[in-house]
VEXTI-354473 format. One record per residue (C-alpha): residue in one letter; y, z, x. Coordinates in steps of 0.05 Angstrom, whole numbers, plus 5000, padded with zeros to 4 digits. Example, Ala and Ser with C-alpha at 12.3 -4.5 7.8 and 13.67 -1.06 7.14 Angstrom:
2
a491051565246;s497951435273;
This chain:
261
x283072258555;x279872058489;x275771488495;x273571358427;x268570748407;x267670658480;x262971238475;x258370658447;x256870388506;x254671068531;x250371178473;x247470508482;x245670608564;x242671238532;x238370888479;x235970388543;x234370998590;x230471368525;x226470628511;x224470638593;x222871318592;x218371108531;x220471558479;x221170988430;x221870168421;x227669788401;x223069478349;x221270198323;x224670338247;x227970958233;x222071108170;x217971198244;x222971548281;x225971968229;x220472188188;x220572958178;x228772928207;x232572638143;x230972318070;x231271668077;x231471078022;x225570678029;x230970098032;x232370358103;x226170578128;x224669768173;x231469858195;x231069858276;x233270158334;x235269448357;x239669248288;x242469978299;x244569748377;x248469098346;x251269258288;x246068828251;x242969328202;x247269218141;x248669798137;x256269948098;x260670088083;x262370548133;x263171308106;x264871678163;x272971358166;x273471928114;x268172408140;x271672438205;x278072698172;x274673338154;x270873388223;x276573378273;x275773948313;x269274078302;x264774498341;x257974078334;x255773278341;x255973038267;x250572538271;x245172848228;x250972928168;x252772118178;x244871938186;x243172258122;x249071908081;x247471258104;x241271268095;x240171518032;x243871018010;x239470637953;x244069967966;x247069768031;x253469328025;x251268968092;x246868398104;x242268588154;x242768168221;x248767928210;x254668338236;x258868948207;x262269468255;x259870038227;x259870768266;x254670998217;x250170648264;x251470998326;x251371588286;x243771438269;x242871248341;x245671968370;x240472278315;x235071838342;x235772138413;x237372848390;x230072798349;x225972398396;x228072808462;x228873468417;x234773738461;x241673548448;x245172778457;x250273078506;x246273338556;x241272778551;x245672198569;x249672658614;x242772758657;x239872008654;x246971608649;x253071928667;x251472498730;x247071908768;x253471538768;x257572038797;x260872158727;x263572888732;x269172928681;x264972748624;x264973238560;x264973148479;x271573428470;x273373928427;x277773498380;x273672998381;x266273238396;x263173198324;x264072408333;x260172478397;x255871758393;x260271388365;x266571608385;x266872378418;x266572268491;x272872478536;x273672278618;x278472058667;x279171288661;x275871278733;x270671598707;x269471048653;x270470568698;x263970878735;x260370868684;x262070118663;x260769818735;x254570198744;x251170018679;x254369278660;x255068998731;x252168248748;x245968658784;x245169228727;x239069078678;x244669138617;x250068708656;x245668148687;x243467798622;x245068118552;x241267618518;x235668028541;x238468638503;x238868758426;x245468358399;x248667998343;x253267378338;x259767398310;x261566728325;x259066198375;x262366508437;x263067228421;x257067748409;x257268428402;x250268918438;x249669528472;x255169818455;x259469268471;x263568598462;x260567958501;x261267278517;x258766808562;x264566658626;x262766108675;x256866338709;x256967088688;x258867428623;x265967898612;x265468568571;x269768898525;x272069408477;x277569798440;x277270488420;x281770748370;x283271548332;x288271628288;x288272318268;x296372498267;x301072608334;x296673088370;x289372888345;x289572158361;x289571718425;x284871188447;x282470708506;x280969968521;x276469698573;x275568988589;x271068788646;x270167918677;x265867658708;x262268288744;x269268148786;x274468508757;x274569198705;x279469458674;x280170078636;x286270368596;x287571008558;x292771138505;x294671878477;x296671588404;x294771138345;x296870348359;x296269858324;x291169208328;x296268818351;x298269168403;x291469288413;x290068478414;x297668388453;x293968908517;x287968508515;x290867788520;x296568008577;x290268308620;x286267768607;x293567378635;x293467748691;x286567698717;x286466898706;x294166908720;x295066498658;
């Protein structure tokens, strides 16, 4: 199944295996990383690879919601198309560090990786994140591939659910403390890093995310994980386009269930 924006938290367990292996910093700016890749407007060059993670960079608005119209059923990752029209962007409608959901951003990110390993995002995070975990069904679909790190990736939901436990679990570097990770408040409670929703739950942290493509009957579907407390995860996959509030109704009756509210 489809797992749309979910795929962020992939691409964001990538970024973290690419930092320890040393191929960049979170602090490094894309004028660094990209020079010689793309054009970019000197306005974006001290962007990060940490603003990028969080949805901090300002960057907007976000051109791919019509982009992606024309890439469905692409052959090819699309991130080096969505780098170079964000960035060359003389004016960013953002305010950077403060938060705007923006795909462009993982976009940049799946361009980052492609450049600084010089092989391709798919099999990259496929060797260092998904395989180790005993991840097998794992592909960039063919409907949905030219999203790829932001929104391309297709699995079984146990797969997912793999992938979540092994990489945001209370004794996972990502899972333990996210504070320690690249985020960005949206309110008191509720931050968004890595790839994913958090919030501080008693003495551990709960995890989230929705994932949603809406590409007519047979191009759209989408997915919804939510995982408390290191205790609990849950993932769900849809084959069509809901709405947010049914999208907000699933979350609250799991969230029900789990607390048996």
């Amino acid at each position: 199944m489809p797992f749309a924006s979910l795929g962020k938290a992939i691409t964001a367990a990538c970024t973290a295996a690419a930092v320890n292996d040393g191929l960049f910093a979170y602090t490094d700016t894309l004028g660094a990383l990209l020079e010689g890749s793309v054009d970019i407007h000197a306005a974006n060059a001290d962007i990060t690879v940490a603003q990028l993670l969080s949805h901090g960079s300002g960057i907007a608005p976000d051109q791919t919601q019509n982009a992606m119209k024309k890439w469905v059923g692409g052959t090819s990752p699309k991130h080096k198309a969505a780098t170079k029209t964000a960035l060359s962007r003389a004016v960013q409608n953002g305010k950077r560090n403060a938060y705007y959901y923006n795909n462009e951003n993982y976009a940049i990110l799946g361009h980052i990786i492609e450049a600084q390993t010089n092989g391709s995002y798919e099999a990259y995070c496929t060797q260092k994140i998904l395989a180790p975990n005993g991840v097998t069904t794992a592909n960039l679909t063919t409907i949905h591939g030219p999203f790829a790190a932001w929104g391309g990736w297709a699995m079984s939901a146990d797969d997912y659910n793999r992938f979540i436990v092994a990489n945001f679990g209370p004794n996972t570097a990502l899972g333990a403390d996210p504070t320690k990770f690249p985020s960005t408040a949206l309110n008191p409670k509720v931050n968004y890093g890595m790839g994913t929703f958090w919030r501080k739950h008693r003495a551990n942290h709960n995890y989230w995310h929705f994932g949603l493509l809406c590409f007519g009957r047979k191009n759209s579907g989408g997915s919804y994980f939510a995982y408390y407390e290191g205790k609990v995860s849950v993932v769900v996959t849809h084959n069509r386009c809901v709405d947010w509030d049914q999208s907000f109704a699933l979350d609250k009756a799991i969230a029900g269930a789990v607390f048996n509210r």
